[in-house]
C-alpha positions as CSV (number, residue, x, y, z in Angstrom):
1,X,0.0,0.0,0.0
2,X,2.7,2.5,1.1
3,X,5.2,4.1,-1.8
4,X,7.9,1.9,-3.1
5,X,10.6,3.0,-5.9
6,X,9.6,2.9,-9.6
7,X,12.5,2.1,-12.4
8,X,11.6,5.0,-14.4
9,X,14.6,7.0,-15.6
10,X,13.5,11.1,-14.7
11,X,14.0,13.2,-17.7
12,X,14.3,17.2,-16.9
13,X,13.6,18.9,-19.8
14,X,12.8,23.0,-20.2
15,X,10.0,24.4,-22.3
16,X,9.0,28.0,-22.5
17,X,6.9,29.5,-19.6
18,X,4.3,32.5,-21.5
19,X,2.8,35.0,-19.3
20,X,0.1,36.9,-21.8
21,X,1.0,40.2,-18.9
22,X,4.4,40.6,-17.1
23,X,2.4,40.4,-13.8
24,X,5.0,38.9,-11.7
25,X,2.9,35.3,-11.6
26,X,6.0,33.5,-12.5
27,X,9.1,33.3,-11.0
28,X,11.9,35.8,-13.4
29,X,13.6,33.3,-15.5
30,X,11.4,30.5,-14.7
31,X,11.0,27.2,-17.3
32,X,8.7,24.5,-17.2
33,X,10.7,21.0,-16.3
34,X,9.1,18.3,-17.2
35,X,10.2,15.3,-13.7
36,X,8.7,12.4,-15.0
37,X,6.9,10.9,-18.2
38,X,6.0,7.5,-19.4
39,X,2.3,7.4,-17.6
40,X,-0.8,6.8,-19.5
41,X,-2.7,9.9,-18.2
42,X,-1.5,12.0,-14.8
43,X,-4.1,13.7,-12.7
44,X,-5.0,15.2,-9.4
45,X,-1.8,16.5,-8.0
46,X,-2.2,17.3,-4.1
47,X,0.6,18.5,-1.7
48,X,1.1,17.0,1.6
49,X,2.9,19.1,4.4
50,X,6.7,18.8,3.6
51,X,5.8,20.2,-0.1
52,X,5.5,16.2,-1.8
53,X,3.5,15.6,-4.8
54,X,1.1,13.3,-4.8
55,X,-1.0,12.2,-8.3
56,X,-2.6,9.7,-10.2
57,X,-2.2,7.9,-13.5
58,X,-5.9,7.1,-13.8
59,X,-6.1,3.9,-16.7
60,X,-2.8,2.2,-14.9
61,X,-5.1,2.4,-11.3
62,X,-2.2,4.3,-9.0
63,X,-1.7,7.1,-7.2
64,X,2.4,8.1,-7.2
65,X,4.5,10.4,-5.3
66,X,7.3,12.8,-6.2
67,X,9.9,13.7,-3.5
68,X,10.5,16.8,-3.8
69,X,14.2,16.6,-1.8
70,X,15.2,13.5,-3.5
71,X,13.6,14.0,-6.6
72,X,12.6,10.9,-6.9
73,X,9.1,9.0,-8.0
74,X,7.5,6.1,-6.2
75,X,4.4,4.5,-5.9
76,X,2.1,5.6,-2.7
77,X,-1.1,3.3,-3.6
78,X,-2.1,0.1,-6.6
79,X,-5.3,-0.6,-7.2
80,X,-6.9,2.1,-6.6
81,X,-10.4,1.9,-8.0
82,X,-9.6,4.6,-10.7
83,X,-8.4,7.3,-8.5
84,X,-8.8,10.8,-9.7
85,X,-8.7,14.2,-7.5
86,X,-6.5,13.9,-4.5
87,X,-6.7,16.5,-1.4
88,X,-5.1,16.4,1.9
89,X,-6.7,17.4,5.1
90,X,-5.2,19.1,7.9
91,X,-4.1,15.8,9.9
92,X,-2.3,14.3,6.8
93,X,-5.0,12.3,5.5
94,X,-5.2,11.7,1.6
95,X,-9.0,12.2,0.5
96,X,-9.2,10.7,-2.5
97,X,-11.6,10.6,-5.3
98,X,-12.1,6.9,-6.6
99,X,-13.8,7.6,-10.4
100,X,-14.4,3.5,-11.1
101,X,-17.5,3.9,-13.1
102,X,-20.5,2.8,-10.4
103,X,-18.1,2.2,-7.5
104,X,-17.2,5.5,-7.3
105,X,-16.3,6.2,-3.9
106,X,-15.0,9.5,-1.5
107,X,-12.4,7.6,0.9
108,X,-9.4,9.0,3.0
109,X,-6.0,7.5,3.2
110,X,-4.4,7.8,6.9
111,X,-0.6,8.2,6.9
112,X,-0.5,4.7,8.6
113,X,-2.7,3.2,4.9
114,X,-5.9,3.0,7.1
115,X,-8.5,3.6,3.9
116,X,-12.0,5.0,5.4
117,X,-15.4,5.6,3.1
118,X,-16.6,8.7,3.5
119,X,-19.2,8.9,1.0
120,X,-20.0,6.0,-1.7
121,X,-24.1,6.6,-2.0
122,X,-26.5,9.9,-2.6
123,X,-30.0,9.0,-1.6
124,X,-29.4,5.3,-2.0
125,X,-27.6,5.5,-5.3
126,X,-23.7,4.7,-6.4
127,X,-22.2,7.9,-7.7
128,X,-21.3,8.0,-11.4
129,X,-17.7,8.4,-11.4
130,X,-16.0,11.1,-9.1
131,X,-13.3,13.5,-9.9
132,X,-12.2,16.2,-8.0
133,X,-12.5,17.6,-4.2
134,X,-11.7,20.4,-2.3
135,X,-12.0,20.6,1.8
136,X,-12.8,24.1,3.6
137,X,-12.1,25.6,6.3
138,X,-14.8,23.9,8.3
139,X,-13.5,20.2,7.4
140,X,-16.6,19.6,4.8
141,X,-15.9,18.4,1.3
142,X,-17.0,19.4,-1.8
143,X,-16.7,17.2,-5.0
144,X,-17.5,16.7,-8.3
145,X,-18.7,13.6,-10.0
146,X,-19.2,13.7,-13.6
147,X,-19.1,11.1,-16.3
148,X,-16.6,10.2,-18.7
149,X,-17.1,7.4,-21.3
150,X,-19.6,5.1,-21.6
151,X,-22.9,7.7,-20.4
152,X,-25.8,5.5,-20.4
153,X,-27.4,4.0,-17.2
154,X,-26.0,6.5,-15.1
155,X,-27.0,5.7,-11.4
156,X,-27.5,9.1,-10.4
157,X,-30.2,11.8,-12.6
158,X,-27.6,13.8,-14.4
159,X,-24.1,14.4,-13.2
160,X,-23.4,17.0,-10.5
161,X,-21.4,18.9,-7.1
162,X,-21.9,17.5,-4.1
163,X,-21.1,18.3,-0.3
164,X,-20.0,16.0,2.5
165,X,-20.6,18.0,5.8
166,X,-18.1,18.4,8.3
167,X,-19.2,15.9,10.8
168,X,-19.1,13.3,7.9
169,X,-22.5,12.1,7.9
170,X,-24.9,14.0,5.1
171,X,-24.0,14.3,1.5
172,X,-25.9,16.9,0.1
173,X,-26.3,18.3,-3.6
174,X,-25.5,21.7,-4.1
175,X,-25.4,21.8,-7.7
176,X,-27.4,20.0,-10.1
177,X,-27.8,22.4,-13.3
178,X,-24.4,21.8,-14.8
179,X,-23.2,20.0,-18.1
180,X,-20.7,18.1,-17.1
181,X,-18.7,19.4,-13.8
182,X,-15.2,19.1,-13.3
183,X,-12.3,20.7,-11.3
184,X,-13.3,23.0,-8.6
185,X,-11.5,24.8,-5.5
186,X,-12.3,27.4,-2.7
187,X,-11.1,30.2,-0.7
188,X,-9.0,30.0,2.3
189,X,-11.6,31.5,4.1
190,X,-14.4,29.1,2.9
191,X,-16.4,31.9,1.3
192,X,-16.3,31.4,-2.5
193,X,-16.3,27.9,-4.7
194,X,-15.1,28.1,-8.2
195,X,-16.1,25.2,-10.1
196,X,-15.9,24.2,-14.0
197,X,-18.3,23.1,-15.7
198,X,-16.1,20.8,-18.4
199,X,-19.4,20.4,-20.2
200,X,-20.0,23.6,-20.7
201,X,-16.5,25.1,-21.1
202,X,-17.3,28.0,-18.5
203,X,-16.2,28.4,-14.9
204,X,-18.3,30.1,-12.2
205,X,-17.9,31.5,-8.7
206,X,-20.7,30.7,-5.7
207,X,-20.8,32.1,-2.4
208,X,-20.8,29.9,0.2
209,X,-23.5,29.8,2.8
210,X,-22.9,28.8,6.1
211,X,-24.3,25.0,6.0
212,X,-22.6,25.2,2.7
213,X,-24.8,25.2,0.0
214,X,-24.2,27.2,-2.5
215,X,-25.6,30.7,-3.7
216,X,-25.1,34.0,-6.2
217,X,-24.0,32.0,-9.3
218,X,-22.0,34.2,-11.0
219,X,-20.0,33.5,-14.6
220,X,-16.3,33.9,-13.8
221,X,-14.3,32.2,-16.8
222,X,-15.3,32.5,-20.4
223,X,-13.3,29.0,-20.5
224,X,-13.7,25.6,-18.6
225,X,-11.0,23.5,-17.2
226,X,-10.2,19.9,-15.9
227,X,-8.5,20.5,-12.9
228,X,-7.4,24.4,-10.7
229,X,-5.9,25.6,-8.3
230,X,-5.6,29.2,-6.1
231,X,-2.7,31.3,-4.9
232,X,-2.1,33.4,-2.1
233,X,-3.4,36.2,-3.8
234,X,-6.4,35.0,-4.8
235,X,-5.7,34.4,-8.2
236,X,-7.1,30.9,-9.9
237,X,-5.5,28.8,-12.6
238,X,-7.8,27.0,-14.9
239,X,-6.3,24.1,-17.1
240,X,-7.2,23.5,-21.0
241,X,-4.8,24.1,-23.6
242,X,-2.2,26.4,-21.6
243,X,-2.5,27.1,-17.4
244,X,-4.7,29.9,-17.4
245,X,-4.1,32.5,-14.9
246,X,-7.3,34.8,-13.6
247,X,-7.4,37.1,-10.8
248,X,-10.1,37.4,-8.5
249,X,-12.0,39.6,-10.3
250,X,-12.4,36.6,-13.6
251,X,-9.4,38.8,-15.4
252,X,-7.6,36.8,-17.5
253,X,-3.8,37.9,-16.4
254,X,-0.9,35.0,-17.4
255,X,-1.2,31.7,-19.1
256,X,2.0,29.0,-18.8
257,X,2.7,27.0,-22.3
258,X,3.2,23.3,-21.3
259,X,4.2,21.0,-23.9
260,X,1.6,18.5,-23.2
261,X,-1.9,19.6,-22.6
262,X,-2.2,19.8,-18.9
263,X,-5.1,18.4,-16.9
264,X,-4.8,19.5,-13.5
265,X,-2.6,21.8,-11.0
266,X,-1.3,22.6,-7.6
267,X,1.8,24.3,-5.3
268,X,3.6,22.3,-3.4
269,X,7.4,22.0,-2.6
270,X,9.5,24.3,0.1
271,X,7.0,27.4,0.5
272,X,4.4,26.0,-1.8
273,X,6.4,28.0,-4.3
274,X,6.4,25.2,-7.2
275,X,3.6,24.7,-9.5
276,X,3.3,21.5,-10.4
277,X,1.6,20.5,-13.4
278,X,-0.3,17.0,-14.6
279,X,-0.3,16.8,-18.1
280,X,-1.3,13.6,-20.5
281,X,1.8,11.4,-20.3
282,X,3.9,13.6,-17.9
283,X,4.6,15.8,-14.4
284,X,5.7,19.1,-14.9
285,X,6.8,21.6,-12.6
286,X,7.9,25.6,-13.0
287,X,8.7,28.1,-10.1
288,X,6.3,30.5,-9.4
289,X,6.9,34.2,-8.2
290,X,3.2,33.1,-6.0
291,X,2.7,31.1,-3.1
292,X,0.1,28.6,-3.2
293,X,-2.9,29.4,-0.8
294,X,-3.4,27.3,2.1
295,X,-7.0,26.6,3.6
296,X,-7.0,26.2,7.1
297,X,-9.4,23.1,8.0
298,X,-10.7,22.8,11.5
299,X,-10.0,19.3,12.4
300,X,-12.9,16.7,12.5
301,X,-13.6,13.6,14.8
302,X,-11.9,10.5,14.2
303,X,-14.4,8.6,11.6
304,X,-15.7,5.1,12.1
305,X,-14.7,2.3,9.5
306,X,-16.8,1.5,6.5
């Protein structure tokens, strides 16, 4: 269960970094370096407290780690019933997005390999296949759970967000009049949810309420995106064709050229100063003049066993 050394030989290679304003996103003289390639499709980078990279290569079934000190890539978890978003809480625990197609499940990874279900039915129902996840400040979870592929049967009525509240015992749905949702991500301070709806290649900003639901729907990208991620100054990075940089205010500021198409983002490393960057085959990584927000999560009650 816990990461062992892969044999993959770690290519660094540079490719240009383009900002579309000199806004000081990026650090001066920074390239994109690609640390590892060779997957069949990387996803769902998440940073754990010492700044390591955690993602998944969705059709092989793992989730892998980059050390950031040794530079080095192992395997944290096999088998892991098509593992997609990854997010850690505040005592270390990996939530994890399982997408298998009617077995999707929301479970957390303690640092000893204990695997909890947090959520695996809504209203009696298997999920359609979940994707990404985001915790705030209160310890509740928001996630996605679209459908990819094969569409017909679905077990829930369309595909749509969801919240697990903080004691861990209700899911509710918060949104339900999306195409196809995707990546989403939050505030430090738990007040606004972007999330993306893929299907409809937009993004849009809610304010949070305080059971958190969801309100004031409000169109804040002109674009959608798989995966995102925010900064410490509030700015959010969409991924499609580049890393698309927009500040608060749905401006459209920077974008960072990546030789494959990137799918997802997040900081991590000393400082949460690196960006790294899942994209197709590869992980990428570039320095970053930003430091990557951090939301801190009010720490829940130890959770029974499923």
């Amino acid at each position: 269960m816990m990461a062992r050394t892969l044999a993959i030989a770690l290519v660094v290679v540079a490719a240009g970094a383009c900002g579309a304003q000199d806004v000081g996103v990026v650090a001066p003289g920074a390239e994109v370096k690609k640390l590892a390639g060779g997957f069949q499709f990387t996803e769902g980078p998440a940073a754990d407290a010492k700044g390591d990279v955690y993602f998944t290569d969705i059709p092989d079934n793992r989730i892998l780690k980059w050390s950031v000190e040794a530079g080095q890539l192992s395997t944290f978890r096999e088998n892991s019933n098509g593992a997609n978003g990854l997010y850690f809480d505040k005592a270390g625990n990996l939530l994890v997005c399982e997408g298998k197609s009617d077995a999707g499940r929301l479970v957390s990874i303690a640092p000893d390999g204990t695997l909890t279900v947090l959520a695996d039915k809504y209203e009696g129902k298997p999920f359609n296949s979940l994707n990404d996840l985001w915790i705030d400040p209160k310890g509740g979870v928001y996630f996605s759970d679209p459908r990819y592929g094969n569409r017909d049967n679905l077990p829930q009525d369309g595909e749509h967000v969801y919240y697990l509240t903080p004691d861990r015992v209700k899911v509710i749905r918060v949104i339900s009049d999306m195409v196809r949702p995707n990546g989403l991500i939050g505030t430090p301070d738990g007040k606004t949810l972007y999330v993306t709806d893929h299907g409809a290649d937009k993004t849009f900003a809610y304010a949070v309420n305080d059971d958190g639901t969801l309100t004031d729907k409000k169109l804040f990208a002109p674009e959608g995106s798989d995966g995102m991620t925010i900064d410490s100054r509030g700015n959010v990075y969409l991924t499609n064709r580049v890393v698309a940089i927009y500040d608060r205010d749905g401006k459209r500021i920077a974008e960072i050229k990546v030789p494959e198409g990137p799918s997802n983002v997040t900081f991590g490393g000393p400082g949460r100063r690196t960006l790294f960057i899942t994209a197709r085959t590869s992980l990428y990584s570039i320095e970053m003049a930003m430091r990557g927000a951090r939301t801190p999560v009010t720490p829940t009650r130890r959770l029974r066993q499923r």
